[in-house]
C-alpha positions as CSV (number, residue, x, y, z in Angstrom):
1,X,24.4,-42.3,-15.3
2,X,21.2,-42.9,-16.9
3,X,20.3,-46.3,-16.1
4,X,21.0,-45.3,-12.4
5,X,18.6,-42.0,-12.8
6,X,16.3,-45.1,-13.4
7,X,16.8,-47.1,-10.8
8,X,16.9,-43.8,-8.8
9,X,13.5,-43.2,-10.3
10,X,11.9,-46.8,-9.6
11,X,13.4,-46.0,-5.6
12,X,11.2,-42.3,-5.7
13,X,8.3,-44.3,-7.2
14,X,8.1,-46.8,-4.6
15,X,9.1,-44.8,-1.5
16,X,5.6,-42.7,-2.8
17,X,3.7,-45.8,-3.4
18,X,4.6,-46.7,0.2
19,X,3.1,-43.4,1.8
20,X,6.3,-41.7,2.0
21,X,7.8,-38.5,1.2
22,X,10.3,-38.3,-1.4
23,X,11.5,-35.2,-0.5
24,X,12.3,-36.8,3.0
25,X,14.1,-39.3,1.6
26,X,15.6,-38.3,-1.7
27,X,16.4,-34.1,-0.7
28,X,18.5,-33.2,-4.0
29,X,21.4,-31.4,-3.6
30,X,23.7,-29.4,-5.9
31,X,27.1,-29.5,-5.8
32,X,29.8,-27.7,-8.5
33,X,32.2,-30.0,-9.7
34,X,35.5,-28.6,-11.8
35,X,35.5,-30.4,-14.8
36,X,38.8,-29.2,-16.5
37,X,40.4,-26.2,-17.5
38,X,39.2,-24.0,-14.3
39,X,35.9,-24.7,-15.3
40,X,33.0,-25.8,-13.1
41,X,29.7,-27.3,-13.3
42,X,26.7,-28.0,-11.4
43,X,26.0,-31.6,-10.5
44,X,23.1,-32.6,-8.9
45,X,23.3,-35.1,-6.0
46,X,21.4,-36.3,-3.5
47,X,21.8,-37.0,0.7
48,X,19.6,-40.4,0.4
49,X,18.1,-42.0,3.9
50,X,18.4,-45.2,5.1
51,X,15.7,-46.2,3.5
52,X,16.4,-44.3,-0.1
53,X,19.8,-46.4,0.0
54,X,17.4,-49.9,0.7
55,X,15.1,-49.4,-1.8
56,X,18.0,-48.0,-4.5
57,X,19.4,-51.5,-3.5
58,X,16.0,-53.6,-3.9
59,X,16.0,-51.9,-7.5
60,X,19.1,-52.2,-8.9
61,X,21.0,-54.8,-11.0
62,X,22.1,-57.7,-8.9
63,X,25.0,-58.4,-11.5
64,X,26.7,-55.1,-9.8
65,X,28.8,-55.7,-7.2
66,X,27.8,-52.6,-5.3
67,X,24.1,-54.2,-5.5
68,X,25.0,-57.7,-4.9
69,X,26.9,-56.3,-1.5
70,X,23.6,-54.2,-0.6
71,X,21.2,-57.0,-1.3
72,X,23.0,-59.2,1.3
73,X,23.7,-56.4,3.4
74,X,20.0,-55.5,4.0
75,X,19.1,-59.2,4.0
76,X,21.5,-60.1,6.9
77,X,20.5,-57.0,8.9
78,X,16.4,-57.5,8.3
79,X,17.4,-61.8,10.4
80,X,19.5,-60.0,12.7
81,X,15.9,-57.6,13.5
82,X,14.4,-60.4,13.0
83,X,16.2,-63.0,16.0
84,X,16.3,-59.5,18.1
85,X,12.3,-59.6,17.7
86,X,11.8,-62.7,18.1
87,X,13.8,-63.0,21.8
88,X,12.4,-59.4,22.9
């Protein structure tokens, strides 16, 4: 989890940078998770935006699947905007 709270923080840093709101973007949540035994926890979590997800994507470690599949997913949907523009 740690190496993701940095690339979580890289994502905040650049949506702020960008003239953004993090808070619009990144709203943390908690959530109580049971953990064993009865017992259970607080866990934060977040309800990311469209754009939290891209830029979590843009700063994450290709080698992951998970980021490998975003990269392409947001590179194939930014040509598809970019045909529609062109045509319109």
């Amino acid at each position: 989890m740690g190496n993701f709270a940095k690339v979580i923080d890289r994502a905040k840093l650049a949506c702020n940078n960008s003239g953004f709101e993090i808070q619009d973007h990144f709203p943390e949540v908690r959530k109580m998770v049971e953990i064993g035994s009865n017992t259970v926890r607080e866990l934060l979590d977040y309800e990311l935006s469209r754009y939290a997800c891209y830029l979590i994507v843009q700063n994450g470690d290709p080698r992951k699947e998970v980021i490998a599949l975003g990269q392409t997913y947001f590179a194939i949907q930014t040509r598809r905007q970019e045909v529609a523009d062109y045509f319109n």
